[in-house]
C-alpha positions in Angstrom: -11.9 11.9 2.2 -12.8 15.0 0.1 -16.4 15.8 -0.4 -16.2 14.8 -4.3 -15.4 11.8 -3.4 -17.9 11.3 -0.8 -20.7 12.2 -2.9 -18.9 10.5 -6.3 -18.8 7.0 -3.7 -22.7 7.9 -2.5 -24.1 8.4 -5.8 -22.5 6.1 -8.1 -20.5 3.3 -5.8 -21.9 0.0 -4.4 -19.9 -1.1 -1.2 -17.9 -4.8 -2.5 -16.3 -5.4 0.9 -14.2 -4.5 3.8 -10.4 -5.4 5.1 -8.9 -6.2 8.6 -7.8 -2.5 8.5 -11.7 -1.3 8.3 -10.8 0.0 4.8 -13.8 -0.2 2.5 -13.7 -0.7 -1.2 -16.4 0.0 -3.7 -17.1 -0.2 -7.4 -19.6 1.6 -9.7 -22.8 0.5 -9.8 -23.6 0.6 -13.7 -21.0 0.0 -16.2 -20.6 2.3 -19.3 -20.9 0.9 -22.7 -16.8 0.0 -24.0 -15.3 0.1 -20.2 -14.8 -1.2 -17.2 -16.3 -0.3 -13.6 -14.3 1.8 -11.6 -13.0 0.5 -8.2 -11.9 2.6 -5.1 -11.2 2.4 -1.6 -12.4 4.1 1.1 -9.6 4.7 4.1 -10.0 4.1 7.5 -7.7 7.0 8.5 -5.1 8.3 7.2 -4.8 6.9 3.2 -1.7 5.2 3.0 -1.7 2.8 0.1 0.4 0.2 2.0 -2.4 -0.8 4.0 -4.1 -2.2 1.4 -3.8 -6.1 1.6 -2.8 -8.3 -1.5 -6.1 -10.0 -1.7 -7.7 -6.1 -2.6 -4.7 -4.9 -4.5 -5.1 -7.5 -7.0 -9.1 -6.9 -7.2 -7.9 -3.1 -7.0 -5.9 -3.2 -10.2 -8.2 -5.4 -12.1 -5.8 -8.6 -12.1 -8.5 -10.8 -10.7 -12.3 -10.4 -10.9 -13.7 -11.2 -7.9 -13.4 -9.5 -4.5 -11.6 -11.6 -2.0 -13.9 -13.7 0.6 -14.8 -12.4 3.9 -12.2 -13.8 5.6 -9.6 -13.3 2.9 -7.0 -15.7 1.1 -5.9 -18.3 2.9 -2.4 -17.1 4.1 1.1 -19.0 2.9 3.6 -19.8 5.4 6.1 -17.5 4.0 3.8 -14.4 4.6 4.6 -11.8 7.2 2.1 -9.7 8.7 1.9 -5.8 7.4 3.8 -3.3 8.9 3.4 0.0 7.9 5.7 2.4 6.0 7.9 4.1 8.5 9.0 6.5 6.0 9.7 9.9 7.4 8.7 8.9 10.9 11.3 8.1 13.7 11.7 4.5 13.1 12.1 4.6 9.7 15.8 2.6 8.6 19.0 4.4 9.0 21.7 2.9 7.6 25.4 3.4 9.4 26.7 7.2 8.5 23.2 8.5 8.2 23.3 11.7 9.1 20.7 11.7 11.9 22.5 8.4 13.4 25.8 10.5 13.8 27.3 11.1 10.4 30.1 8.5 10.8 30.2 5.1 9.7 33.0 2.2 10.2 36.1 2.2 8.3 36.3 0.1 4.8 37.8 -3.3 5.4 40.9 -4.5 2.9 38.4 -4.8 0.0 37.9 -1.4 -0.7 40.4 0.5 -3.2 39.8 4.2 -3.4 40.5 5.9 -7.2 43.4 7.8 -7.3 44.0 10.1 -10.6 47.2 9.5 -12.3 
């Protein structure tokens, strides 16, 4: 966190709540006449916004009003659990014939045509 927006979040920010992740998010304390209160969130290490659960995204971007409970949205069925974004780290996906898994990648089966010029 940079120190503009530790002291923005200490003079102007009231604490709305806190995730599973021990992110915190905050909004401004007074609203301005003709718009609407900021809203932020505080990292707990490194800020990745992936680790911000749906239940704070959608307070996050205004599409709902109030903060999630305490104990957040109760969870659907079809819901997996986060997992961060490998991106750039050593398990992120390679596909077949990515360089860094060998380069090579199987032959095209009998559906594959190549162009040739006339």
């Amino acid at each position: 966190m940079t120190i503009g927006t530790r002291l923005f979040t200490w003079l102007r920010g009231e604490q709305v709540g806190s995730d599973q992740f021990g992110n915190h998010y905050y909004q401004e304390r007074k609203i301005a006449a003709g718009r609407r209160r900021k809203r932020w969130v505080i990292y707990n290490g490194e800020a990745e916004a992936s680790r911000v659960p749906p239940d704070w995204h959608g307070w996050l971007h205004y599409t709902v009003d109030a903060p999630p409970p305490e104990d957040g949205l109760p969870k659907q069925s079809w819901q997996k659990e986060h997992v961060p974004n490998l991106t750039g780290t050593a398990e992120a996906y390679r596909p077949p014939g990515h360089v860094l898994e060998g380069g090579r990648r199987d032959k095209a089966t009998g559906d594959y045509e190549p162009w040739k010029p006339n």
